[in-house]
Backbone as XML, in Angstrom:
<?xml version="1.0"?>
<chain id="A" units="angstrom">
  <residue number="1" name="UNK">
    <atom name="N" x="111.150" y="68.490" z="120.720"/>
    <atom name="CA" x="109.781" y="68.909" z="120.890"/>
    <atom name="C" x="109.113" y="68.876" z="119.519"/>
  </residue>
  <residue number="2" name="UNK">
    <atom name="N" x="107.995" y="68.144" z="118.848"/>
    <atom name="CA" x="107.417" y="68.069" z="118.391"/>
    <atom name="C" x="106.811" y="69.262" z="117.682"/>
  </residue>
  <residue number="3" name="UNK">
    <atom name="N" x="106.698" y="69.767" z="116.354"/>
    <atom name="CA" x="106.236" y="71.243" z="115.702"/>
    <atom name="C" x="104.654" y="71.079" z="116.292"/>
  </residue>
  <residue number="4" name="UNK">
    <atom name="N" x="103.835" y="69.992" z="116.782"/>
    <atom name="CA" x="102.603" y="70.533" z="116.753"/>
    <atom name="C" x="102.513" y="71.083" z="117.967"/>
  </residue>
  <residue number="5" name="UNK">
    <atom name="N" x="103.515" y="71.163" z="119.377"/>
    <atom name="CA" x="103.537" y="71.703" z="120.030"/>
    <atom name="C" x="104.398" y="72.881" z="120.234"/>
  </residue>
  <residue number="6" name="UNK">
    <atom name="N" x="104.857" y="73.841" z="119.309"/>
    <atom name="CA" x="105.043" y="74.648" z="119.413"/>
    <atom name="C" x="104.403" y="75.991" z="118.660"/>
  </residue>
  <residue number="7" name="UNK">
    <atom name="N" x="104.890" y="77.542" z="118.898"/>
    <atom name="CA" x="103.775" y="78.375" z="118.753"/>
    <atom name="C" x="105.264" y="79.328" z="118.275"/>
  </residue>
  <residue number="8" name="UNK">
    <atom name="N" x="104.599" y="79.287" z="116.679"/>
    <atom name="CA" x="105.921" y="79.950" z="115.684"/>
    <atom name="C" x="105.046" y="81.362" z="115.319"/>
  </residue>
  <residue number="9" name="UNK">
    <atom name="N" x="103.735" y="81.480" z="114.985"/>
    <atom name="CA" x="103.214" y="83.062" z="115.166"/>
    <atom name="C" x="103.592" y="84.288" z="115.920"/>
  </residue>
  <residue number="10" name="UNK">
    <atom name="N" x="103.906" y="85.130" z="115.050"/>
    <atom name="CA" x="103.650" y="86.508" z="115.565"/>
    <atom name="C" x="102.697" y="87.140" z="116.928"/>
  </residue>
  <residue number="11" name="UNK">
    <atom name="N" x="101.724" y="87.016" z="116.399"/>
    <atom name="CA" x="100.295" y="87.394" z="116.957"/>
    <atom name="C" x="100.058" y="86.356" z="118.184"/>
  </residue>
  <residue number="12" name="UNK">
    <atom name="N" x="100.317" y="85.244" z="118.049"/>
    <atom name="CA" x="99.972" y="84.118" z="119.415"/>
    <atom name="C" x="101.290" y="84.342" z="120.597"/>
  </residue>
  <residue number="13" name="UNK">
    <atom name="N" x="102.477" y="84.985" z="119.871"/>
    <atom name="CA" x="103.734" y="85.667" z="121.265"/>
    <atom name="C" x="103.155" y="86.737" z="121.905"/>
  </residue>
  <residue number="14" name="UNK">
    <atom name="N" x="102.567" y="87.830" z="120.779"/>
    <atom name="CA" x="102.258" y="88.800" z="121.705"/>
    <atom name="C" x="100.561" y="89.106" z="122.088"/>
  </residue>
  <residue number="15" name="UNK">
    <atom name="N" x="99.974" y="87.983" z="121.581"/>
    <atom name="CA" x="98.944" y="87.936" z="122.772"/>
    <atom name="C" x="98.934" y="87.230" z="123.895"/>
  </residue>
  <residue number="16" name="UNK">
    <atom name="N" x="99.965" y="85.805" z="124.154"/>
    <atom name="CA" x="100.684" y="85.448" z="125.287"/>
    <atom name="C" x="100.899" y="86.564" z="126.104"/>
  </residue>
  <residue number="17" name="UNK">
    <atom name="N" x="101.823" y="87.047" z="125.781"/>
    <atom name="CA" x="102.811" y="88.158" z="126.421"/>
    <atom name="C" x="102.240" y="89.491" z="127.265"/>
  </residue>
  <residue number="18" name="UNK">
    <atom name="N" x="101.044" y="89.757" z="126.334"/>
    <atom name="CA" x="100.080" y="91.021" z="126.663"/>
    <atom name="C" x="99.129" y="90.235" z="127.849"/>
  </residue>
  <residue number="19" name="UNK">
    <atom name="N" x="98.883" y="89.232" z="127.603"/>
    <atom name="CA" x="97.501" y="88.737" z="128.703"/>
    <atom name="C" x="97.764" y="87.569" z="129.623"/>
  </residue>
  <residue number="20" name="UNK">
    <atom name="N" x="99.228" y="86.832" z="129.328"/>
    <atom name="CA" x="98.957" y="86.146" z="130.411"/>
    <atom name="C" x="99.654" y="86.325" z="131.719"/>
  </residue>
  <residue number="21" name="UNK">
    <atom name="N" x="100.046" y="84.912" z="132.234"/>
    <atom name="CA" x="101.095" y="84.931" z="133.635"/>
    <atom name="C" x="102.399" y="85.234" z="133.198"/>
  </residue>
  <residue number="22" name="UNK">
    <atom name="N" x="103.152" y="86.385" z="134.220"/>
    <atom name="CA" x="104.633" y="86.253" z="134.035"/>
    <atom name="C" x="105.442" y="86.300" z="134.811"/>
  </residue>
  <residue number="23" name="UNK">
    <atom name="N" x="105.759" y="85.153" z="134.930"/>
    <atom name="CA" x="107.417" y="84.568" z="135.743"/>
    <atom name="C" x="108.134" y="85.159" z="135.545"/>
  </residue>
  <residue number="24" name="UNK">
    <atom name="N" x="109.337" y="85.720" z="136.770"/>
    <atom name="CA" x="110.026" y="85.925" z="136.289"/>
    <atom name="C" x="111.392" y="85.280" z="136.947"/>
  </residue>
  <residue number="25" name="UNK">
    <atom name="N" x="112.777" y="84.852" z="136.586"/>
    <atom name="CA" x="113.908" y="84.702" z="137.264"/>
    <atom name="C" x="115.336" y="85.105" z="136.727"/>
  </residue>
  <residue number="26" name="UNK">
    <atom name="N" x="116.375" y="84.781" z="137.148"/>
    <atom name="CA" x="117.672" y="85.569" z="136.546"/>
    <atom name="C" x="117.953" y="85.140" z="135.615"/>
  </residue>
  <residue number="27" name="UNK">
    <atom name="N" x="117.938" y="84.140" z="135.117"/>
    <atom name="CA" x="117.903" y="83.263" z="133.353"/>
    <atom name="C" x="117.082" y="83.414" z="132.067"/>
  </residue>
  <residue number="28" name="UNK">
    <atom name="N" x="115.657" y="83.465" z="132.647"/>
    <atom name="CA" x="114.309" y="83.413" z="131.985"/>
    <atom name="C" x="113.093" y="84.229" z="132.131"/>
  </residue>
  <residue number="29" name="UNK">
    <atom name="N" x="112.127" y="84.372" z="131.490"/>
    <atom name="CA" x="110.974" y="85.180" z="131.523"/>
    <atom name="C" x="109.944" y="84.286" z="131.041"/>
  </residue>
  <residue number="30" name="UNK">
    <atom name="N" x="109.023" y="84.096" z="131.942"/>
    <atom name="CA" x="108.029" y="83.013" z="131.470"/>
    <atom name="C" x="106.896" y="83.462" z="131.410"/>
  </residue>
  <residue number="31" name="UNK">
    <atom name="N" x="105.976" y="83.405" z="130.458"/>
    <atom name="CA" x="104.416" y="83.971" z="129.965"/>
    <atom name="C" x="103.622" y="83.014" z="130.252"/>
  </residue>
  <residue number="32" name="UNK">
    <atom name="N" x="102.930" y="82.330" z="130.585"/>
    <atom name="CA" x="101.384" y="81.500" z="130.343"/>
    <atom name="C" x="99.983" y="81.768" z="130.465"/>
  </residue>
  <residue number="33" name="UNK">
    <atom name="N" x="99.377" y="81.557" z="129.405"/>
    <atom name="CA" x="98.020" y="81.810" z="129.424"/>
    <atom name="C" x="97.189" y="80.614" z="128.802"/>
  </residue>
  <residue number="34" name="UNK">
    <atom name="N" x="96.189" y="80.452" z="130.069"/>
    <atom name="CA" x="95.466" y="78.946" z="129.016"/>
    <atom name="C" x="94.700" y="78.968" z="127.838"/>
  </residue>
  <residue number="35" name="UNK">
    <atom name="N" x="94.760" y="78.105" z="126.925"/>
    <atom name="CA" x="94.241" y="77.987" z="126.191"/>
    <atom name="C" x="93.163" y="76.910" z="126.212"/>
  </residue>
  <residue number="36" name="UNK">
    <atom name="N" x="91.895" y="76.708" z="125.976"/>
    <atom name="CA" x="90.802" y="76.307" z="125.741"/>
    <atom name="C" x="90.773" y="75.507" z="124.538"/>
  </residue>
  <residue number="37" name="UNK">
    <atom name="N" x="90.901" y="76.037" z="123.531"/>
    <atom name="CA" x="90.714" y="75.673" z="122.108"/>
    <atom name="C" x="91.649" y="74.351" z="121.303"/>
  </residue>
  <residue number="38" name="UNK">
    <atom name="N" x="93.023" y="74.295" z="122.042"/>
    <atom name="CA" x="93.855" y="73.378" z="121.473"/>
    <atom name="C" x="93.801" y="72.109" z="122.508"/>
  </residue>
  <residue number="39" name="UNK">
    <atom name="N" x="94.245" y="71.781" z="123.380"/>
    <atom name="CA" x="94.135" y="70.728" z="124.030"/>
    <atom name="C" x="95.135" y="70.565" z="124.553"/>
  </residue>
  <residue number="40" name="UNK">
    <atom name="N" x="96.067" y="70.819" z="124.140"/>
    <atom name="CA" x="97.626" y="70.657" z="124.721"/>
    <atom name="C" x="98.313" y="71.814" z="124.855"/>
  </residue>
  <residue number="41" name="UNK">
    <atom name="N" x="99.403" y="71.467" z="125.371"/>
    <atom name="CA" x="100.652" y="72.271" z="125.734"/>
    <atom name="C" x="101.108" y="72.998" z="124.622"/>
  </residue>
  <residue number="42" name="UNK">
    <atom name="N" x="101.370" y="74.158" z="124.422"/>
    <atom name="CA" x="102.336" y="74.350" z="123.259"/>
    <atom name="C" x="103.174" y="75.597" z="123.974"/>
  </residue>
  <residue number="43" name="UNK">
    <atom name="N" x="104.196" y="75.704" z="123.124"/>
    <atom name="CA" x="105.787" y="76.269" z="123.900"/>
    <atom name="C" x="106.031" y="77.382" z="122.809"/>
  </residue>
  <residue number="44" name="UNK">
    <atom name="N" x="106.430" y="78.285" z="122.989"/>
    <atom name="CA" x="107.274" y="79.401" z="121.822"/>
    <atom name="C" x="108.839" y="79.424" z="123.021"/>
  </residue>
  <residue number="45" name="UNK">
    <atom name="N" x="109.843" y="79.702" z="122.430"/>
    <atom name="CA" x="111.069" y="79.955" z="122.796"/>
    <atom name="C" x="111.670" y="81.045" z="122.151"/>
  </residue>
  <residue number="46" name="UNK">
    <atom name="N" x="112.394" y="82.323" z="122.948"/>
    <atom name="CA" x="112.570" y="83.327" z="122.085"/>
    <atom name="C" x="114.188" y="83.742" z="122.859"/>
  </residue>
  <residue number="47" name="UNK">
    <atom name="N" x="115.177" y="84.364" z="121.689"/>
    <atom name="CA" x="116.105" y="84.442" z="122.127"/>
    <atom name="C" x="116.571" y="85.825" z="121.281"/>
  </residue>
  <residue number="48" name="UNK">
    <atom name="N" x="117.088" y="86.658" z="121.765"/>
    <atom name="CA" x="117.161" y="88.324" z="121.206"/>
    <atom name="C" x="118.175" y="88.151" z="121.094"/>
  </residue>
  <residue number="49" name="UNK">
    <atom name="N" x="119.090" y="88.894" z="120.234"/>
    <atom name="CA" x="120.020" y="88.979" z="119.660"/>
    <atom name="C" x="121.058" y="89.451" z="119.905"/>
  </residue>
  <residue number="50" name="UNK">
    <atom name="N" x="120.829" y="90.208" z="121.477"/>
    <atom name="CA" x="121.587" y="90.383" z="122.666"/>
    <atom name="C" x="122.149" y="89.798" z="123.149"/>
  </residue>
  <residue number="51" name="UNK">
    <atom name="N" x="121.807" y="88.275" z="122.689"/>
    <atom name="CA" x="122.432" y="87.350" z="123.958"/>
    <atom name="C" x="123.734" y="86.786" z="122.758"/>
  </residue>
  <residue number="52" name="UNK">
    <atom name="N" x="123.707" y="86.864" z="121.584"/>
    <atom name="CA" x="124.685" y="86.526" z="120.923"/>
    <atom name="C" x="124.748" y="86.273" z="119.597"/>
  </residue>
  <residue number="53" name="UNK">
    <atom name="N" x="125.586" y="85.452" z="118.676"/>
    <atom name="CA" x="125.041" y="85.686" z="117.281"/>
    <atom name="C" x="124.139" y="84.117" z="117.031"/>
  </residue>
  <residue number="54" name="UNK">
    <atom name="N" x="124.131" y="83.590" z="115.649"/>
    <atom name="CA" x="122.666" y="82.801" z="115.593"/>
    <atom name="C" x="123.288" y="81.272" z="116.371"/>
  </residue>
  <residue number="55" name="UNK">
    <atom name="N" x="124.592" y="81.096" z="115.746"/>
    <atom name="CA" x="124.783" y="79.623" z="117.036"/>
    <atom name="C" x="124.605" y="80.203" z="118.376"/>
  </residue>
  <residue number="56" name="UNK">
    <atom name="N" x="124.798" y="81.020" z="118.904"/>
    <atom name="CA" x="124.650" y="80.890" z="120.190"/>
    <atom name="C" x="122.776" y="80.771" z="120.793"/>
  </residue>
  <residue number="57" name="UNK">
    <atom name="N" x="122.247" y="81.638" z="119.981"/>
    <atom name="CA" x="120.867" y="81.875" z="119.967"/>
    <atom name="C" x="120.317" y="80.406" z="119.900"/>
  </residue>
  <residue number="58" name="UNK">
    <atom name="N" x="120.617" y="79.457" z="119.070"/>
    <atom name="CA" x="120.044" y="78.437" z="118.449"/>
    <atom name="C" x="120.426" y="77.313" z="119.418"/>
  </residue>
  <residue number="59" name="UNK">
    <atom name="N" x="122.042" y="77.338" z="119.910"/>
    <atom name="CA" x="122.304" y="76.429" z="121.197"/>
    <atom name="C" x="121.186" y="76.778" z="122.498"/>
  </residue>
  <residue number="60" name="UNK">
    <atom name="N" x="121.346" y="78.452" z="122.646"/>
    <atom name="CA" x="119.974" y="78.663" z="123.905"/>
    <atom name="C" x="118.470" y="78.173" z="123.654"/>
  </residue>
  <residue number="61" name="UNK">
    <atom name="N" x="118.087" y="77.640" z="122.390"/>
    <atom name="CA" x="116.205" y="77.728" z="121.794"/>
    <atom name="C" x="116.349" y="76.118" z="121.893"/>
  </residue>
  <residue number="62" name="UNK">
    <atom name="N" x="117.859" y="75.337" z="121.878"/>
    <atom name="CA" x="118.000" y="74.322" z="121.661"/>
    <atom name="C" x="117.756" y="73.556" z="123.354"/>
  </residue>
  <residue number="63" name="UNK">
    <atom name="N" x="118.997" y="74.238" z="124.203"/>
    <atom name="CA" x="118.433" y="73.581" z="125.470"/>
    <atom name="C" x="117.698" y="74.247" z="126.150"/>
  </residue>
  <residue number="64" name="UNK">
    <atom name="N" x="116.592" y="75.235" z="125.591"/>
    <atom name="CA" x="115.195" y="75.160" z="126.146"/>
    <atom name="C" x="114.402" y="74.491" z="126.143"/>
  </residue>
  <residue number="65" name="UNK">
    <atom name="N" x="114.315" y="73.921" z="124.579"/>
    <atom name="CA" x="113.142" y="73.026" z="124.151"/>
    <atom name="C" x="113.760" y="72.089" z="124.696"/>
  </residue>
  <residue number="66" name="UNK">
    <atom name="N" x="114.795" y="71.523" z="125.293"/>
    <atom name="CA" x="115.044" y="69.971" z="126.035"/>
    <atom name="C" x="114.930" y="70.248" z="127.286"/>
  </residue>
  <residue number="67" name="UNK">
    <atom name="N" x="114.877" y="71.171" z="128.213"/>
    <atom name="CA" x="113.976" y="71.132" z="129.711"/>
    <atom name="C" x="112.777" y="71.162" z="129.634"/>
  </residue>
  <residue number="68" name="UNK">
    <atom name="N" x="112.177" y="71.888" z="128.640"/>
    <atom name="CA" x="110.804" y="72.140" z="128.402"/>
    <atom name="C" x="110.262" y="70.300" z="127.895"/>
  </residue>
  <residue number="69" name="UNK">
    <atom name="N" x="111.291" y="69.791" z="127.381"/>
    <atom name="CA" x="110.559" y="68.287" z="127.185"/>
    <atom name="C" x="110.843" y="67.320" z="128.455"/>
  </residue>
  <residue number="70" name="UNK">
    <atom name="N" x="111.695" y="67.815" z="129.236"/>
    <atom name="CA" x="111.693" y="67.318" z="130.404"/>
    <atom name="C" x="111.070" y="67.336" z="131.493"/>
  </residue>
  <residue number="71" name="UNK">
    <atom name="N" x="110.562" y="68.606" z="131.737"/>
    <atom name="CA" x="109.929" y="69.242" z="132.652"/>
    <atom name="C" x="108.624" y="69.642" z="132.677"/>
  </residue>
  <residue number="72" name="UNK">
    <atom name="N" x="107.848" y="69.956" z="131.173"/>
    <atom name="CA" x="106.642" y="70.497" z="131.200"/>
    <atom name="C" x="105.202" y="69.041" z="130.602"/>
  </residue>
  <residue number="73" name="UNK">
    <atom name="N" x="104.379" y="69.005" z="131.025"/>
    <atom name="CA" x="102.910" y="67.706" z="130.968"/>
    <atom name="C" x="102.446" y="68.256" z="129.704"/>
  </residue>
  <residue number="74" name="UNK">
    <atom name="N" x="102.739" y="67.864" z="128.631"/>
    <atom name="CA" x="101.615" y="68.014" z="127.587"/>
    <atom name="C" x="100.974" y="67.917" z="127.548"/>
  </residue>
  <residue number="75" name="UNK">
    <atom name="N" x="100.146" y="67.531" z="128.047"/>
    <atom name="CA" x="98.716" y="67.197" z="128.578"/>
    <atom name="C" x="97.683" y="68.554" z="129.132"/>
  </residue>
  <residue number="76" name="UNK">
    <atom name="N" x="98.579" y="68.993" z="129.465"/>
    <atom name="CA" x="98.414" y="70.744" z="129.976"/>
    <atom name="C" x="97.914" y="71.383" z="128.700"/>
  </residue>
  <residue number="77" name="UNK">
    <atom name="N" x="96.804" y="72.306" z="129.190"/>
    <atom name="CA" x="96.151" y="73.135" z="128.362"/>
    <atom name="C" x="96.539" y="74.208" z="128.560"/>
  </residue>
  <residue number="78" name="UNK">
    <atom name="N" x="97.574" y="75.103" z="128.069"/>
    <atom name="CA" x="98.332" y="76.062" z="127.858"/>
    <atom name="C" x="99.439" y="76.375" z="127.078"/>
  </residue>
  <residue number="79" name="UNK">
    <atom name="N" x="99.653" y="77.688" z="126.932"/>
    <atom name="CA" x="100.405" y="78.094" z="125.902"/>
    <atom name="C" x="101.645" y="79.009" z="127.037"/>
  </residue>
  <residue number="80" name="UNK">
    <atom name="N" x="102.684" y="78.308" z="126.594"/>
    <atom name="CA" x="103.916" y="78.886" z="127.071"/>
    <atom name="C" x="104.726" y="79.392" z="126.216"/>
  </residue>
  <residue number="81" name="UNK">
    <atom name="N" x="105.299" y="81.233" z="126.572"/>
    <atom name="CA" x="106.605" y="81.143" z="126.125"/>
    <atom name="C" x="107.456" y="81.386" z="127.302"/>
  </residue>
  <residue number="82" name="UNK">
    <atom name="N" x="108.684" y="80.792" z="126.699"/>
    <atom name="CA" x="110.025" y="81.119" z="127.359"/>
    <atom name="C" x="111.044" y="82.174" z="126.794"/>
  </residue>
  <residue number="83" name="UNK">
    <atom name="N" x="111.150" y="83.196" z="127.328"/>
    <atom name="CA" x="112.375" y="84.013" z="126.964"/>
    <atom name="C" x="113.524" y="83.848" z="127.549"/>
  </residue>
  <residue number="84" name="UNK">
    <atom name="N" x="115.167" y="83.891" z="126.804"/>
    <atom name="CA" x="116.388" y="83.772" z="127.338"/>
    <atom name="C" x="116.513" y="84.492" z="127.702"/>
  </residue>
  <residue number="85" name="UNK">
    <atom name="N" x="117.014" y="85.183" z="129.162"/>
    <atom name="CA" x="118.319" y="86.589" z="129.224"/>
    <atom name="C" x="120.002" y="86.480" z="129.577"/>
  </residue>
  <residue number="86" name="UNK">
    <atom name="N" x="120.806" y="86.976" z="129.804"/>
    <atom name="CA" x="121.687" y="86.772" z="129.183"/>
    <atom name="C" x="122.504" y="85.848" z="130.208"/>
  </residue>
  <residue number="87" name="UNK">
    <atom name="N" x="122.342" y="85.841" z="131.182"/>
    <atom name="CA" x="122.468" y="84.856" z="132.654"/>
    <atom name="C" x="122.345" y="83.501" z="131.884"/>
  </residue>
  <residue number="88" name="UNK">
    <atom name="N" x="121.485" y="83.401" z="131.206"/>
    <atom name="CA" x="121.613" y="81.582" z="130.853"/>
    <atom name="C" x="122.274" y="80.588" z="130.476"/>
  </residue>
  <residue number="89" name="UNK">
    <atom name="N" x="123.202" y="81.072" z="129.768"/>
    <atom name="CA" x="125.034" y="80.339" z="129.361"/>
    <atom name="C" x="125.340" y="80.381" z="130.515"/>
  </residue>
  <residue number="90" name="UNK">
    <atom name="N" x="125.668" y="81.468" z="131.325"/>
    <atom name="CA" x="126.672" y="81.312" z="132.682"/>
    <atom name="C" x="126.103" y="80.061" z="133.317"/>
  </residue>
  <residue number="91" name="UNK">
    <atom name="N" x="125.290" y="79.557" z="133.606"/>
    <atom name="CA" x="125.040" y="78.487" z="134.344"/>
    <atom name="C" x="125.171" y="77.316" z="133.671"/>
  </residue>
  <residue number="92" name="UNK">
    <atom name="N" x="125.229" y="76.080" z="134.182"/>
    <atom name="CA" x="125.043" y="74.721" z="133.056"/>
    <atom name="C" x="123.909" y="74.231" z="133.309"/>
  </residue>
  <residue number="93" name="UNK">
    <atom name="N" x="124.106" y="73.076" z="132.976"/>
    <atom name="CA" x="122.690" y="72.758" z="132.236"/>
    <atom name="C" x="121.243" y="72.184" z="133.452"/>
  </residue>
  <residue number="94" name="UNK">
    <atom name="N" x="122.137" y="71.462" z="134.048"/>
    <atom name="CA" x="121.413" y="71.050" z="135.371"/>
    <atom name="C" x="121.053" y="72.254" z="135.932"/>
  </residue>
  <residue number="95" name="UNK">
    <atom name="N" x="122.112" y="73.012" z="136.434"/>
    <atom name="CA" x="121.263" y="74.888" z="136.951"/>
    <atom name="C" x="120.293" y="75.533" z="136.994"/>
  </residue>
  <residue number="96" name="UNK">
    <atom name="N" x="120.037" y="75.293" z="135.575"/>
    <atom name="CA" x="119.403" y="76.093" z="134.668"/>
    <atom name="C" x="118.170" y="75.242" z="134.499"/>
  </residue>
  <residue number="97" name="UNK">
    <atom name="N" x="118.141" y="73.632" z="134.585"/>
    <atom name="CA" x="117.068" y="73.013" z="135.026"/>
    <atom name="C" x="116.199" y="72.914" z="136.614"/>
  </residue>
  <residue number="98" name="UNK">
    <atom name="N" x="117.507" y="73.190" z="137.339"/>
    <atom name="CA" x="116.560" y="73.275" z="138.903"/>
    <atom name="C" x="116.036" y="74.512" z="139.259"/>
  </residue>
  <residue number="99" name="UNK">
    <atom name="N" x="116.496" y="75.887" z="138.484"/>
    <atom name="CA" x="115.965" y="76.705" z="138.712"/>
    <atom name="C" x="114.922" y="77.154" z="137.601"/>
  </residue>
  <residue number="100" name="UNK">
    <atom name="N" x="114.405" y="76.558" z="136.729"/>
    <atom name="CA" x="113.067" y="76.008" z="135.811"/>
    <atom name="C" x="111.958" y="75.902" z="136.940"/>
  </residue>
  <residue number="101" name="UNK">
    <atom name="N" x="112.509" y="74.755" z="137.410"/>
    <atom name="CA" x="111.548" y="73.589" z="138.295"/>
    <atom name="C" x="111.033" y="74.638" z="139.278"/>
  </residue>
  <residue number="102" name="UNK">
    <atom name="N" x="112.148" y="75.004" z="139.998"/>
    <atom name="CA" x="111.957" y="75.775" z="141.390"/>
    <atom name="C" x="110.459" y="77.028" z="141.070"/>
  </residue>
  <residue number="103" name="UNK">
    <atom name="N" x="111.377" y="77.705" z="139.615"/>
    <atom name="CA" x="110.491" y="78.968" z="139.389"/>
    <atom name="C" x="108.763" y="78.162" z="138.779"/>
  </residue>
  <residue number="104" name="UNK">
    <atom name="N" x="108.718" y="77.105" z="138.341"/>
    <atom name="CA" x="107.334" y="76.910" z="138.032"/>
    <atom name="C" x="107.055" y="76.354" z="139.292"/>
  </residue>
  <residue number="105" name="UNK">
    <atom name="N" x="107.512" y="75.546" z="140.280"/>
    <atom name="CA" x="106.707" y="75.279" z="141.116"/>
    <atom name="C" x="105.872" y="76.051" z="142.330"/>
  </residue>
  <residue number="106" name="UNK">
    <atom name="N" x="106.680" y="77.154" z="142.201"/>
    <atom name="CA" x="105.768" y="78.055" z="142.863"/>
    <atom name="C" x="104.488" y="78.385" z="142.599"/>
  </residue>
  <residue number="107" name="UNK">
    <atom name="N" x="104.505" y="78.762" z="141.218"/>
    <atom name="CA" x="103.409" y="79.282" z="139.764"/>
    <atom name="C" x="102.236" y="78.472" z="139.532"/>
  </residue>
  <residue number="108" name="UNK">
    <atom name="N" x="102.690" y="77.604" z="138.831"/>
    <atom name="CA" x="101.888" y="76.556" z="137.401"/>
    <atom name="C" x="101.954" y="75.432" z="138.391"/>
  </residue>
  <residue number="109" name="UNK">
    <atom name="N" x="101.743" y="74.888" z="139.105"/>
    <atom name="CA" x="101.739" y="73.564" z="139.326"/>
    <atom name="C" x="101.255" y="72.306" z="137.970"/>
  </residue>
  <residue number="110" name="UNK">
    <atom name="N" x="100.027" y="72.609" z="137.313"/>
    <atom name="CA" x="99.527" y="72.428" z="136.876"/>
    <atom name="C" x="100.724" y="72.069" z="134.925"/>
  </residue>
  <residue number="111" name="UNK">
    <atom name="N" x="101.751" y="72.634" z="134.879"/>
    <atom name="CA" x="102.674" y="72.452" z="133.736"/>
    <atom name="C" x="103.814" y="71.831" z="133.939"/>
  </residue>
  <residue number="112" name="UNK">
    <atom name="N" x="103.608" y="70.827" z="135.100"/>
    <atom name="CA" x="105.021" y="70.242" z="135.317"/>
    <atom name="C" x="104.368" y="68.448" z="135.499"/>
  </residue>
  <residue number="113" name="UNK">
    <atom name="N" x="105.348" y="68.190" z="134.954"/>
    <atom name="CA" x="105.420" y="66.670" z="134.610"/>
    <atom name="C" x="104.925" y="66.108" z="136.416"/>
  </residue>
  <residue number="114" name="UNK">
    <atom name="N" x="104.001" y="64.902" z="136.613"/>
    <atom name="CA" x="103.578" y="64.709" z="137.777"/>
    <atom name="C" x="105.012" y="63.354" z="138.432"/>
  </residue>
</chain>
């Protein structure tokens, strides 16, 4: 995933977090709120320190941002984050991608690849 689409601020997680949409499922916690001002998609990925030490953290931020490049339209005017919980190792990787899909297609239609 590309740095100009992602959202490394403080202040832009937790005004996500405070105001927008939130998904929720047994793996993940998903925020979105549109944004107007940028034009595209942008992603934050967050992984607490609960779930393990920094390789493990960094393997979970790692195959987020590769469903999130699989799965989400840049083209989309919104700001997503994704949070890990601790369910997300237990599954593999495909899993953990159909139940992505499943949980936005209910939601966002509008952030998934056409």
């Amino acid at each position: 995933m590309k740095v100009k689409f992602r959202i490394k601020k403080n202040t832009d997680f937790d005004r996500i977090i405070k105001s927008g949409i939130h998904l929720k499922s047994d793996i993940l916690n998903i925020h979105v709120l549109k944004n107007e001002n940028v034009g595209h998609l942008r992603v934050g990925v967050s992984a607490s320190t609960k779930l393990g030490n920094a390789v493990v953290r960094n393997k979970i931020k790692r195959q987020i941002r590769a469903l999130v490049n699989e799965i989400f339209d840049f083209d989309a005017c919104f700001d997503v984050i994704v949070i890990a919980k601790k369910n997300f190792l237990d599954n593999e990787y495909k899993t953990n991608k159909a139940l992505l899909v499943n949980l936005l297609k209910n939601k966002e239609r509008q952030l998934l690849k056409k």
